[in-house]
C-alpha positions as CSV (number, residue, x, y, z in Angstrom):
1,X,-96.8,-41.5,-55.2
2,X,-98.7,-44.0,-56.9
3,X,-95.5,-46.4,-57.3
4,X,-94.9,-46.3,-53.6
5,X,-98.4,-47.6,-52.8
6,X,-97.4,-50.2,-55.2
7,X,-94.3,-51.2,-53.4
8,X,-95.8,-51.2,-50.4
9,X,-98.8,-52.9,-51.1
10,X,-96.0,-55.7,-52.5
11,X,-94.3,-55.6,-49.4
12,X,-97.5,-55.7,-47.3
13,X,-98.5,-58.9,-49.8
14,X,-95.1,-60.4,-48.9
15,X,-95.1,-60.3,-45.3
16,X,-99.3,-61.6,-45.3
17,X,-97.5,-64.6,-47.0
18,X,-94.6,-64.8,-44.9
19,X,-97.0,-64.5,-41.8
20,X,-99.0,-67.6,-43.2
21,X,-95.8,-69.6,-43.9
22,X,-94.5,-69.5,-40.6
23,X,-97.6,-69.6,-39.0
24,X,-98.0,-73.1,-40.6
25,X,-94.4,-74.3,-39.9
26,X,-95.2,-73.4,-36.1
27,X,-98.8,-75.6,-36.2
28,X,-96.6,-78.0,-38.0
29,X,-93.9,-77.5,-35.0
30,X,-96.8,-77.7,-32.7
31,X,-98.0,-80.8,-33.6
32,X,-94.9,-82.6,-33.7
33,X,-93.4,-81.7,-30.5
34,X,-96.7,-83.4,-29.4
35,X,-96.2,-86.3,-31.2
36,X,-92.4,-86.9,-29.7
37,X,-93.7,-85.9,-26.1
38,X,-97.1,-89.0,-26.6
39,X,-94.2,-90.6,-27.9
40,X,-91.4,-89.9,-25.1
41,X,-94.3,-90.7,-22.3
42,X,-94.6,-94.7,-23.9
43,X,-91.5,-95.3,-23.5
44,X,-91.4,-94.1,-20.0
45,X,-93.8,-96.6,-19.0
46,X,-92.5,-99.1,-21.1
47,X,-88.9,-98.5,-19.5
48,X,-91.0,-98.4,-15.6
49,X,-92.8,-102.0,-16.7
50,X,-89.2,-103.6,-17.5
51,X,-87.8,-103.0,-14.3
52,X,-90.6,-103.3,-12.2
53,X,-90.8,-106.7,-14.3
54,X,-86.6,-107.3,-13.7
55,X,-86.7,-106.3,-10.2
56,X,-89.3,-109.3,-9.6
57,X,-87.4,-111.5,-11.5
58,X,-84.1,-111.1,-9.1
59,X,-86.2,-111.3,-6.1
């Protein structure tokens, strides 16, 4: 009995650090989708500028 409270407690161990891991990646994830979208959302006003800025050159 007492060896299978020991292997679960192990297993219970792993999956607390398995939790943490991927609870970090997704933060990580998180914070990078953010990034690319602040990112993304530049350039969309950049790309508006230059042809609001072409279209008054051809007029």
């Amino acid at each position: 009995m007492h060896e299978k409270i020991k292997k679960l407690s192990l297993l219970v161990d792993k999956l607390i650090e398995q939790n943490f891991k991927l609870k970090t990646e997704n933060k990580s994830l998180v914070n990078r989708v953010g990034a690319m979208e602040k990112e993304i959302s530049g350039l969309t006003k950049e790309n508006q500028n230059l042809v609001i800025e072409q279209n008054n050159d051809n007029e």
